[in-house]
N, C-alpha and C positions, 0 to 999 in steps of 0.2 A: 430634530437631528442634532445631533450633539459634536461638536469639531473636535476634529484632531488634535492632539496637543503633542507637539514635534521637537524633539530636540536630537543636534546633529553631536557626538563624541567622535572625535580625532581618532586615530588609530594608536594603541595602547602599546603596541608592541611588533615586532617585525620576527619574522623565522631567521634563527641563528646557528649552524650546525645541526643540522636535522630537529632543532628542536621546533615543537607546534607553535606554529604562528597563531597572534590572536589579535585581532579586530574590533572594535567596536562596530554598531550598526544604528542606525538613525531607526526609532521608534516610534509609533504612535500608538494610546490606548485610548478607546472607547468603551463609554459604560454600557456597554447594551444597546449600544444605538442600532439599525434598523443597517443592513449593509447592500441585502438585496431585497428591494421592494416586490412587492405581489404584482405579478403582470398588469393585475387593472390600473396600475397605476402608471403605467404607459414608460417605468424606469426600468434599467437594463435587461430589455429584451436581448438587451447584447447578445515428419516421422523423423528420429531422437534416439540419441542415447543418453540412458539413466543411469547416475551410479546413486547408493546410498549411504552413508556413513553416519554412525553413530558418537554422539557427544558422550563425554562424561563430566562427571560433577567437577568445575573447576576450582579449587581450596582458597583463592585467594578473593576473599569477601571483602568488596570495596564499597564505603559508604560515601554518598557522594553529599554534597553544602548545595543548596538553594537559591539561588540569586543574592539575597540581601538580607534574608534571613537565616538561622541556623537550624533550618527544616532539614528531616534528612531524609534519605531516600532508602526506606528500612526493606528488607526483603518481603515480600508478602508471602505468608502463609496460604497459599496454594496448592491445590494437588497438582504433578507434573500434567504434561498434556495427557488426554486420556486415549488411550490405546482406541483407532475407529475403525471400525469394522472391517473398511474399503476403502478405497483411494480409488476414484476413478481417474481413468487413461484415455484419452479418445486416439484411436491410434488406426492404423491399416492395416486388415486383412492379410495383405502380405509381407506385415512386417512381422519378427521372431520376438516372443513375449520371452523372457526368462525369469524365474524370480529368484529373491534372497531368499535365505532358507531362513534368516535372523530377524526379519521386520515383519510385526504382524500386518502385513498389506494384503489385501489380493486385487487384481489389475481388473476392471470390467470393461468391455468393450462396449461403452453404451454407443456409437457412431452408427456400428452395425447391427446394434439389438436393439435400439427404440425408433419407431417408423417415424421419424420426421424428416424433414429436410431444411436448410439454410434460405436456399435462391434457387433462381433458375440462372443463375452464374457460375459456371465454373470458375471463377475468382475466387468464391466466397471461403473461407478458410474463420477457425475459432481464433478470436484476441483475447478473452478472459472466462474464467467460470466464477462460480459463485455460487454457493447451497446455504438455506436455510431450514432447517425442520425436512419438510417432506418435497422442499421444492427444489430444481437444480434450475439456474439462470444462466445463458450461453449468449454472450457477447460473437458479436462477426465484424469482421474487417470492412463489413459493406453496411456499418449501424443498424442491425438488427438484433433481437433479441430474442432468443426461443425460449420458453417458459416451459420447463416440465416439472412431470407431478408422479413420484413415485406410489405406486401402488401398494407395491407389497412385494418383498423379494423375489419370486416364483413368477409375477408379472411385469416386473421393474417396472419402468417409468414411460409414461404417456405424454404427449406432448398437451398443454392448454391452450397454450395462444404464440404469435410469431408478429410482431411490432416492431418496425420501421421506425429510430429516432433522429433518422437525420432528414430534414426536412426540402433542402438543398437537390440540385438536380444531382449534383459531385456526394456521391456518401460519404458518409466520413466513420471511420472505424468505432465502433466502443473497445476506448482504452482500460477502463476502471467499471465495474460495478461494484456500490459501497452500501450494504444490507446496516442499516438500522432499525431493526424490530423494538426498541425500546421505545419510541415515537413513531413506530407504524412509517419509515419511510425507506424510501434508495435512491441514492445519490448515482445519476448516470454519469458519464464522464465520455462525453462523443465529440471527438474532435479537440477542442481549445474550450470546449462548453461543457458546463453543470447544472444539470437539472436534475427535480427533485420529482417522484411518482410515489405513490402509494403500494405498500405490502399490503396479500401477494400478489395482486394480480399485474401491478406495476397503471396505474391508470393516472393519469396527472396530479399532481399535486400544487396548489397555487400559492406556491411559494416564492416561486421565481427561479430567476438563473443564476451564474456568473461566467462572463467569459475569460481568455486571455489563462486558461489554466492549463499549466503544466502534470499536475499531481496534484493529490489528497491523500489525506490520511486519518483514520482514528489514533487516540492513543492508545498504545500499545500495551500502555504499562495497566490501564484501566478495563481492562477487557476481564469478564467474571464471566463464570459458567451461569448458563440460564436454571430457571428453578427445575427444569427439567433435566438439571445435568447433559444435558447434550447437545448444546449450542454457546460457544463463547458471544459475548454480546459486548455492547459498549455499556460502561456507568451512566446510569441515569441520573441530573442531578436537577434540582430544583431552582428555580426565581421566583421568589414570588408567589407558589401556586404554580409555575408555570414550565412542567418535565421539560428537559431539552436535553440533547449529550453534544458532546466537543467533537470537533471535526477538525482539521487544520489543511487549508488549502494554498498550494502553490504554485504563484502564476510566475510572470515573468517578470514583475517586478518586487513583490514581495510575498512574505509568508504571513497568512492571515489565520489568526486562530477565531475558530464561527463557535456559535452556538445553534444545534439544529433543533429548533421546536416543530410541533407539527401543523404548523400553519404559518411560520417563517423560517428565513434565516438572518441571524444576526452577529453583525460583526465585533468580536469582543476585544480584540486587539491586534494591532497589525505591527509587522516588523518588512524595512527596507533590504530588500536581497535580491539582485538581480540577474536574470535567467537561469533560474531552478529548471531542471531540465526532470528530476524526479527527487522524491522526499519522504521522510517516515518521523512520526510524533511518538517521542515516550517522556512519558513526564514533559518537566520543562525545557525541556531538547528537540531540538529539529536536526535531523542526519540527512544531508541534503546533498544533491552534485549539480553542479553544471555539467557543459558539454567538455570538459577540463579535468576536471578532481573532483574529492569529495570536501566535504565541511561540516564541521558540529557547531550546531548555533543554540548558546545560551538562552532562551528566549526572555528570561527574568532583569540578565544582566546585559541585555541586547550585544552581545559578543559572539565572535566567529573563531576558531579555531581551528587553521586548514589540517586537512586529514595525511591523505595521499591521491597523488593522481588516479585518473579511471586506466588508463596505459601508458604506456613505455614511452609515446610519441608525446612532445611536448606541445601537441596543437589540435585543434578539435578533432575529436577521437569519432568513428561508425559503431564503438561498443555502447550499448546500453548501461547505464550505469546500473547494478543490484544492490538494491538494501534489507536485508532482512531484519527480524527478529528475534533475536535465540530465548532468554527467559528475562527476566531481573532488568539488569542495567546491561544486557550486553548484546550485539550487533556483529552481522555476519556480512562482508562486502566485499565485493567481488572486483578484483586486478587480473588485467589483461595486458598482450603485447599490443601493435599497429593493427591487425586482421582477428577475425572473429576464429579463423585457425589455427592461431596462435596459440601455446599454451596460457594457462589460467594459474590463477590462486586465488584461495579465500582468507581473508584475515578477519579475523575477532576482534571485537575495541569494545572496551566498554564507556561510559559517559563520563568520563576523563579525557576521551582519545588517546587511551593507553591502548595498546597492542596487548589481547591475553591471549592463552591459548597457542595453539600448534597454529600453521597455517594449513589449508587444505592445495591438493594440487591438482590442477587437471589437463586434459589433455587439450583441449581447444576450450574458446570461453562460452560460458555457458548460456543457453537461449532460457535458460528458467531454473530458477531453483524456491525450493518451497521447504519450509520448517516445522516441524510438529517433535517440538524436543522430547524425547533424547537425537531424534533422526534429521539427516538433511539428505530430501531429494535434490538430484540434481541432473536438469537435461541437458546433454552435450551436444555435439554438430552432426552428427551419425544419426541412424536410424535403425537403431535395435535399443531395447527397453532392457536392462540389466536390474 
């Protein structure tokens, strides 16, 4: 095991008339040391309303500098997102579908067209989805996971398996499922814990855990169409012989960038940041909040650069923080009032903590929004699907 090597820098700068505050952050990097051992080794067991809105190409192309080098952050020659067939919906019966005549979507009710069930709880409700190739993966509020397996359009999807990962008499929700098909794995995220199972069937993986976690994340900026054109994936890269892809995970005390191989995980370097409440990696950036604001952290040059708050109220806020994606260097983040009925906005930043772009507006703040540029879904406080 290789030790940390820790050095503490003062704070560089203070917010001065609205201008970004910037931070320094106490550091550690490790070369590949081991972060979470293999269990043998007895160490850390530890209904909506939708609108749509369409982006356009924004003209002001911003190259960004690299920590300490003058690496730059060139646009990548990518095709835009690629137009998908379907966006599924799981929605109710009695709720009123409508759609845009301008996005190629169409809404499927897989809840009431595929014969499975969650529980025998009426509690049981969805916390996250998640598709790979021909599979759809269904997180529940009660740590369950239903595995389906589409057919073929005419038959849709079947269910495979229904797997319990909270162990506990108290379940505990799946907040995250993180599909890594380049190492055959998936990162669950139940509760404050990560565990790692095998694609697709999801069957263990003895890689181990980590607990104490707030968020994870791939990088964003790293994501390529698979050989099949029809799955974004993470970059696979090498050690040694030895595939792995980047991961970045955010607990309550700091932000750790992993390397996931498929028979560990290993921590490549960590940064001090305390109670990350939710996070998102591109490039050398972490776009992070507390229960407070948001924050762009350097991770090359261990510096913080506060953003803006999550709401209007200067003191721990009931909104959820949102971080998106948009393409390139640039990010879509969501500002609320005190109450989740409150009106909303969305602001663009790109990896400067520049403000580009319009802002978007909404009518109360949003319980979900999701990206596939040019378009941004966005589910409101109602329950009607626009």
């Amino acid at each position: 095991m290789v030790k940390d090597g820790s050095s503490s820098i003062e704070n560089s700068a203070e917010q001065k008339n609205g201008e970004s505050e910037t931070n320094t952050l106490q550091s550690s990097s490790n070369t590949d040391s081991e972060l979470i051992k293999s269990a043998n080794d007895g160490s850390y067991t530890q209904g909506e309303e939708s609108s749509t809105m369409q982006l356009t190409e924004d003209n002001g192309k911003v190259t960004q500098t690299i920590g300490n080098t003058n690496e730059r952050l060139e646009d990548q020659n990518e095709s835009e997102s690629q137009k998908h067939e379907e966006v599924i919906s799981v929605t109710s019966v009695d709720e009123d579908i409508r759609y845009s005549s301008n996005i190629p979507y169409q809404l499927i009710d897989i809840l009431n067209t595929t014969p499975f069930k969650f529980s025998d709880s009426p509690e049981s409700r969805i916390t996250c989805i998640e598709a790979w190739e021909l599979n759809l993966y269904v997180g529940t509020n009660l740590g369950e996971i239903i595995h389906l397996y589409k057919i073929d359009d005419a038959l849709g999807y079947m269910q495979i398996s229904k797997q319990t990962f909270s162990s506990s008499s108290t379940s505990k929700p799946i907040n995250k499922i993180l599909l890594l098909p380049e190492v055959s794995i998936a990162l669950i995220h139940s509760g404050t814990t990560v565990s790692g199972y095998l694609l697709p069937e999801l069957s263990p993986a003895n890689i181990g855990k980590a607990k104490d976690v707030s968020d994870l994340s791939v990088d964003w900026k790293d994501l390529k169409l698979d050989k099949n054109k029809q799955n974004r994936v993470t970059l696979k890269e090498d050690y040694y012989g030895d595939p792995y892809v980047k991961v970045t995970l955010f607990t309550k005390r700091s932000i750790k960038l992993l390397r996931i191989f498929n028979d560990s995980i290993r921590l490549h370097k960590e940064l001090q940041y305390l109670d990350v409440v939710s996070g998102l990696q591109v490039s050398n950036f972490s776009i992070v909040s507390n229960s407070i604001n948001y924050d762009l952290v350097d991770i090359s040059q261990s510096q913080k650069i506060y953003l803006f708050p999550i709401s209007t109220s200067s003191a721990k806020t009931e909104l959820d923080p949102i971080i998106r994606y948009v393409k390139r260097n640039e990010l879509l983040l969501i500002c609320g009032g005190t109450k989740c009925s409150d009106p909303s906005m969305g602001m663009f930043i790109n990896l400067n903590g520049d403000v580009v772009r319009g802002t978007l507006a909404f009518d109360s703040y949003p319980t979900s929004v999701e990206i596939d540029y040019p378009y941004v879904l966005v589910i409101l406080q109602n329950n009607t699907l626009v």
